[in-house]
C-alpha positions as CSV (number, residue, x, y, z in Angstrom):
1,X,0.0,0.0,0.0
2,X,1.0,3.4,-1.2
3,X,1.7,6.1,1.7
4,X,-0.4,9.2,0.4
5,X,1.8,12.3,1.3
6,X,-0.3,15.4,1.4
7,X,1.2,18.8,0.6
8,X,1.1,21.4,3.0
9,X,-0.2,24.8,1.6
10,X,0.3,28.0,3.7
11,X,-2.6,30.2,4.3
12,X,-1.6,33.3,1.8
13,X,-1.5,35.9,4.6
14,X,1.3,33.9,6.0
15,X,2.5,33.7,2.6
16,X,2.5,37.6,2.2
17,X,3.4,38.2,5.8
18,X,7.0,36.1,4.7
19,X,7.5,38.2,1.5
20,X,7.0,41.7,3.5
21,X,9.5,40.9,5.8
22,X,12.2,39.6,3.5
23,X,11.4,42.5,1.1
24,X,11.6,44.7,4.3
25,X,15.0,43.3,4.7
26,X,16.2,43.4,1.0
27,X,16.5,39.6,1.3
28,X,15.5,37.3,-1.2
29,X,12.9,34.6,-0.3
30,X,12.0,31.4,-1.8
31,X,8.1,30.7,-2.9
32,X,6.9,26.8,-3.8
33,X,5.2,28.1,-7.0
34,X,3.1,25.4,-9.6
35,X,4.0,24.6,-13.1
36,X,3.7,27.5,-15.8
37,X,4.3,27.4,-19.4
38,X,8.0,27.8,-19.3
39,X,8.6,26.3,-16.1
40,X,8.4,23.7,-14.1
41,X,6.6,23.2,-10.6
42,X,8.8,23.3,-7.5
43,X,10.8,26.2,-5.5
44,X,12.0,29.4,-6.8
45,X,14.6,32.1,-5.4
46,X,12.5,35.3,-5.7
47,X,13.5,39.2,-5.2
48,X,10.5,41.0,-3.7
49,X,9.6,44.2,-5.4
50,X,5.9,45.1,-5.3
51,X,2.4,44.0,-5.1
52,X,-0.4,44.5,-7.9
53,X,-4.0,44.2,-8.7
54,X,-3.1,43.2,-12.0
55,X,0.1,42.2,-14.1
56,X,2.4,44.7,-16.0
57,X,1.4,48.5,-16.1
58,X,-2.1,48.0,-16.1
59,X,-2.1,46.6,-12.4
60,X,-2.7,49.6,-9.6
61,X,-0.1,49.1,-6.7
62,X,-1.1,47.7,-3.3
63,X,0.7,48.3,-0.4
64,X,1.3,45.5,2.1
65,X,-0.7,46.4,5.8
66,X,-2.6,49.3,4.1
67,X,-4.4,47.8,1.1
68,X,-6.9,44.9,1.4
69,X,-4.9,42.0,-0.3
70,X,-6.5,39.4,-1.8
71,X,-5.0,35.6,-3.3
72,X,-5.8,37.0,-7.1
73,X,-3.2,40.0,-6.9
74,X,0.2,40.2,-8.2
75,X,3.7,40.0,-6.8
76,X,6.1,41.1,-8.8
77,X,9.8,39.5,-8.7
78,X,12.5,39.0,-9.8
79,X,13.4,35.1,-10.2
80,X,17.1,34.7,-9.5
81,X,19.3,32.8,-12.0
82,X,17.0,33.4,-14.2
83,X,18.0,34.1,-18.0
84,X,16.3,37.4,-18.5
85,X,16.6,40.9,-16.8
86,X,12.3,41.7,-16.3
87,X,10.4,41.2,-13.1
88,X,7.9,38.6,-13.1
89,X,4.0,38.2,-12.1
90,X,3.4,35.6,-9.8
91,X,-0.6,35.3,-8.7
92,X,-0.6,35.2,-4.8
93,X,-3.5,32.5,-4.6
94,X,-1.1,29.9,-6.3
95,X,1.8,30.5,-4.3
96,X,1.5,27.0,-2.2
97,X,4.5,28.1,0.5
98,X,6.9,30.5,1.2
99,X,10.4,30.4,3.1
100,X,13.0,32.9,4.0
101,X,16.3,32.3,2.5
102,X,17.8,35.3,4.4
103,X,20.2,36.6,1.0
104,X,20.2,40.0,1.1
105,X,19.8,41.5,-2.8
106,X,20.6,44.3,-4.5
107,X,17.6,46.4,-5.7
108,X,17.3,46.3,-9.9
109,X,13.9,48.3,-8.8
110,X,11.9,50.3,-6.4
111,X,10.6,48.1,-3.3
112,X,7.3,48.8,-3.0
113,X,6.2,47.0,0.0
């Protein structure tokens, strides 16, 4: 008999509460995001830079403890080792867990938590 292993998901205040205080910090933190069309599912090294209602310019900017954030807004980041130089959209809802990695960054961008 198979041993079912269920995967913990974090509630996404905690989620957002992890991100604030690496971004806070200028420290880089690591989210456990799904499968997307160019990558794969699993953990990613992230630079925190701001939070959006929607992706790219069109999104309005939330601010973390003053705006009413919800799991279908936007963080943008910056995925480390990545191949490109953009910051990327990540929906909040689908962000399964979230770990400090305490690696301080240098900002490519304003932080706008």
């Amino acid at each position: 008999m198979k041993k079912v292993i269920k995967k913990q998901f974090m509630d996404f205040r905690k989620i957002l509460f992890i991100i604030s205080k690496a971004a806070e910090k200028r420290e880089t933190v690591e989210i456990y995001y799904p499968r997307t069309e160019n990558t794969k599912e699993g953990w990613r090294e992230i630079e925190p830079y701001s939070l959006s209602t929607d992706i790219g310019k069109q999104g309005e900017h939330l601010i973390y403890g003053e705006d009413h954030l919800k799991p279908g807004h936007i963080l943008n980041a910056y995925t480390v080792g990545s191949s490109d130089d953009h910051c990327d959209s990540f929906i909040i809802g689908k962000i399964k867990r979230a770990r400090l990695s305490k690696k301080k960054f240098k900002p490519k961008w304003k932080v706008e938590f």
